[in-house]
N, C-alpha and C positions, 0 to 999 in steps of 0.2 A: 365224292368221286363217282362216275360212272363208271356202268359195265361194259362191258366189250360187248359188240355182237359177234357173234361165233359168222356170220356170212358177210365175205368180205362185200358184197353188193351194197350193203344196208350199214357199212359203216363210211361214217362222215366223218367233214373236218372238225367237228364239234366233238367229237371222242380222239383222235390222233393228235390235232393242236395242244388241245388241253395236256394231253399226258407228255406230249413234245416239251410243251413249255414246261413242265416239272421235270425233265430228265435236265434241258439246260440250263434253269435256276441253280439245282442242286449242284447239278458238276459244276459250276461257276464258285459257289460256296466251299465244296472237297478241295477245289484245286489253289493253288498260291497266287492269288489276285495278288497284279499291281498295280499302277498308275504311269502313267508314261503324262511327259509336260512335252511341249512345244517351245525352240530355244532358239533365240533372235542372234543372228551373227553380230556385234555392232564397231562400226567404223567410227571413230573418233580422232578429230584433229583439233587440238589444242594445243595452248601456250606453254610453258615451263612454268610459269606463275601461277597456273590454273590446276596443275596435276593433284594435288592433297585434295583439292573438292572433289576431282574428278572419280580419284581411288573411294571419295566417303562415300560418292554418289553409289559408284557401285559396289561396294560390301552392304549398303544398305539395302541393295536389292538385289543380292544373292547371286551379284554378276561376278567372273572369272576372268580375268584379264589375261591371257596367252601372248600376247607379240605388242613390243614397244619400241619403236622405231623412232629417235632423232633425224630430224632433216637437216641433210650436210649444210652448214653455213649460217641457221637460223636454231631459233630456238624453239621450231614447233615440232611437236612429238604425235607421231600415229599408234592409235591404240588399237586393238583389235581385242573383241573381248565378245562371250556369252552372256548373252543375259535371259531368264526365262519369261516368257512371253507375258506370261501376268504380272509379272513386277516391271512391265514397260510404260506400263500405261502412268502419262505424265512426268516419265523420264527424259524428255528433252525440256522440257521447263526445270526441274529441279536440278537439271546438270547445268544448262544455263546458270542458276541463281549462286549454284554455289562456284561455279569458275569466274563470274561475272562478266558472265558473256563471250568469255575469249575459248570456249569450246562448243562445238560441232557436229550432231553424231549423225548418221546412217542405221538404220534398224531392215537387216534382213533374215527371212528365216532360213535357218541350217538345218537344224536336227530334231528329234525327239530324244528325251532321256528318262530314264527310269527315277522316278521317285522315291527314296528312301523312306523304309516304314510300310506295315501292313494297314492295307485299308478296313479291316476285321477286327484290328486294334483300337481299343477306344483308348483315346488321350494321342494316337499319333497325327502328325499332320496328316496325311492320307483320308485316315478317317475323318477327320474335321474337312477335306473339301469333299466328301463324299455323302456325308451329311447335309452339308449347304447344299450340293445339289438335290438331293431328296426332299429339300424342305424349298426349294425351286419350282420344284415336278409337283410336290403337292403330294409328295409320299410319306407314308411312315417314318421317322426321321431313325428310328431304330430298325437295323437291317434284317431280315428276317434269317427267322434259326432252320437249320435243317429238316429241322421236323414237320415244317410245317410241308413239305414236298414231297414226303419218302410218306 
């Protein structure tokens, strides 16, 4: 650590940053970190015949289906459902394969949502993508203790 200089003339950002970034480490570690996802609206029109894949499709990727619409005279159904942005990737081909073919989706974004689970928790989901990104960055994959700030 550095000292202070007592004249505010002669103090730099090399003494104020530094102590900066240790006051908003810390407070980031005291306070109740969470995680927030990013959540795809998706528009799906499919068959009657297709819907069992459609629903395996998405319980497998932790999508929510809100609104199921028949269309008067036919037998295609409009889906409307959430699904989180990271479990999209390569969701139109695996809903294709398991409707065979007779479904259709639309992916746009709606909302953010809060992640269940402490990112401070070791074994929660949270902490496991907070990890992976640490080990992305090329950091410490173990999150640093309070101690090391105060």
């Amino acid at each position: 650590y550095q000292r202070r200089v007592r004249d505010a003339i002669h103090r730099g950002g090399g003494q104020i940053i530094a102590t900066a970034r240790r006051v908003f480490y810390s407070s980031m570690l005291t306070s109740k970190p969470a995680l927030m996802e990013p959540i795809f609206l998706v528009s799906i029109e499919c068959h009657e015949s297709g819907m069992g894949g459609l629903y395996s499709v998405l319980n497998r990727r932790r999508g929510h289906v809100f609104n199921e619409e028949l269309k008067v005279g036919t037998l295609i159904y409009f889906v409307k459902a959430y699904l989180p942005v990271v479990e999209s990737f390569g969701f139109t081909s695996d809903l294709r394969a398991c409707t065979y073919g007779q479904a259709l989706s639309h992916c746009v974004f709606d909302h953010w949502q809060l992640l269940q689970g402490d990112p401070l928790e070791v074994g929660s989901m949270c902490h496991s993508i907070v990890t992976n990104i640490r080990k992305q960055k090329g950091l410490d994959l173990e999150i640093p203790s309070l101690n090391r700030f105060m």
